[in-house]
N, C-alpha and C positions, 0 to 999 in steps of 0.2 A: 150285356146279357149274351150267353152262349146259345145258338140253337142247336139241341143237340138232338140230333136225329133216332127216330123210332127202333130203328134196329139194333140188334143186340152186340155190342163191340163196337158198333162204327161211332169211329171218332172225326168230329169236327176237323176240320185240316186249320181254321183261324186259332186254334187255341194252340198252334205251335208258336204262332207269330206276335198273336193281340200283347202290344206293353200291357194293359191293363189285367190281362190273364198272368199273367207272368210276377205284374208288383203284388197279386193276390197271392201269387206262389208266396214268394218270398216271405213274405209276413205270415202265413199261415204258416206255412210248413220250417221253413228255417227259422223265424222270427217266434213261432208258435211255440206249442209246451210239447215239442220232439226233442230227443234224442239224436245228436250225429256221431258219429265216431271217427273221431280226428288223429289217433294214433295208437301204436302198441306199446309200452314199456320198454320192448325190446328197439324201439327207435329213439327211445332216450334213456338211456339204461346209466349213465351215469349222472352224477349230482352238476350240474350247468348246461347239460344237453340240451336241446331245443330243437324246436321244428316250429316251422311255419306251414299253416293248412287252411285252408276256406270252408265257411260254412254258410253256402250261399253264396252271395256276393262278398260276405263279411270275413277279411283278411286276421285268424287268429294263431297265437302264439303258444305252441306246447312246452313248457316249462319242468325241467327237473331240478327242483330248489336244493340249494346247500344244505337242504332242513330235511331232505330227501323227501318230502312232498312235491307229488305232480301237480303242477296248476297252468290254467288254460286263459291265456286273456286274450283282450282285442289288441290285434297287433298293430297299435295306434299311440301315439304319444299323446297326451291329456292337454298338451299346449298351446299345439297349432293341428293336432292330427297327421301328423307324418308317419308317413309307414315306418315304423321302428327297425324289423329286417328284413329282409329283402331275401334273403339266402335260403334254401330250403333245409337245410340245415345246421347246426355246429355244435361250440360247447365253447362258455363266457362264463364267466361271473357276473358279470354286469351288464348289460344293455343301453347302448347312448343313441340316442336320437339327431339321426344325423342331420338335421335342420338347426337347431338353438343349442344341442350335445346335451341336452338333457339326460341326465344318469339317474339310471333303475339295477339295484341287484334283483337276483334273481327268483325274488319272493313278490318282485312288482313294485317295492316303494321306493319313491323318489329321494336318492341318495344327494343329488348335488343338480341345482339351478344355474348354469354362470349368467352372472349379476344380481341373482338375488339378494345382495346388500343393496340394491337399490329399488327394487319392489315395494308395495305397500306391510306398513305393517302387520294388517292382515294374515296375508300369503303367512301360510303353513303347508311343510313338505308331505306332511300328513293327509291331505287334500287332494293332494294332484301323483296318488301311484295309478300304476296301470290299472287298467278297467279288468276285474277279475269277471269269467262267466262260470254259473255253477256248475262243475263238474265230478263226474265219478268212474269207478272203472269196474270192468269186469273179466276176471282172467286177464290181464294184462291189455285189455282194452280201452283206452280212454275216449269217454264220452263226454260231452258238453251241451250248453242248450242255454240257448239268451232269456228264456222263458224261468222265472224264480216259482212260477205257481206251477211247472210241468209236476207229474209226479216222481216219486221215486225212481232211479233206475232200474233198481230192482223190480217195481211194478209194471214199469212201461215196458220189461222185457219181455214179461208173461214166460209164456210156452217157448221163447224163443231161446230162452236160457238152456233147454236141454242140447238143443241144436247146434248153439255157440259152443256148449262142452264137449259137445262130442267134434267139432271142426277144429277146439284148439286143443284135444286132447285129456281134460277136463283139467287141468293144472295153468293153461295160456301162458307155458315157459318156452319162448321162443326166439329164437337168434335172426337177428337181422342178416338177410347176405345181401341183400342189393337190393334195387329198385325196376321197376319197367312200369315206364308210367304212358298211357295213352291218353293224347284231349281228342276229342269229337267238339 
């Protein structure tokens, strides 16, 4: 429990620190039914592009499919869990998992196992693609969210939509030049 003081704005100084504040973030807010926005079109503008972005703690993968659908997974191999890229980011057809070389094209499904001829019969490649999270875009926005019950993008945007049209110009057709990125 926080004790959060009478006055108006004054913040707690333990709730920068407390793990327990912090695991509640995460599940609420990133884990929860939000909206993050993990990339622009224009940082994957052509068909195998990719990025890699966090949401949260959680390491996910922007996808421009040879189907020329955007899609958003956990940048995780279904295996063993290995970070799949590492790179912030490029353009593949395929994606192999540098721990076991597990191969994923770029729509997430698991193309090739090596030794899967000696697996159970079971094992189907159908089974083990990339963990997709639902996402959607807006003006060239991509957004994501671990949450399948969030609402709509469109609804979670509200009033916010006029704001975003009028920041990306109301069309969000924009050219990547570069990066400048700051951690805190």
């Amino acid at each position: 429990r926080v004790n959060w003081p009478g006055a108006y704005a004054a913040i707690p100084k333990d709730i920068f620190y407390r793990d327990d504040v912090y695991q509640r973030e995460l599940n609420r807010i990133f884990g929860g039914p939000e909206w993050h926005p993990v990339a622009h079109r224009g940082e994957v503008p052509e068909r195998g592009d990719f990025k890699s972005a966090r949401i949260g703690e959680a390491r996910v993968l922007v996808v421009h499919g040879d189907d020329g659908e955007i899609r958003v997974f956990v940048n995780s191999c279904p295996h063993r869990g290995t970070e799949l890229v590492t790179c912030a980011r490029g353009n593949a057809g395929e994606i192999e998992c540098p721990y076991h070389r597990w191969l994923f094209d770029n729509r997430g499904n698991l193309m090739n196992a090596p030794g899967s001829d000696h697996f159970p019969e079971s094992f189907r490649k159908e089974d083990f693609g990339l963990r997709s999270l639902r996402s959607a875009e807006f003006l060239g926005l991509i957004f994501a969210t671990f949450d399948a019950a969030a609402p709509t993008l469109d609804s979670y945007l509200g009033d916010v939509r006029a704001y975003l049209e009028t920041a990306l110009h109301e069309d969000g057709r924009l050219n990547l030049l570069g990066y400048q990125k700051v951690v805190f």
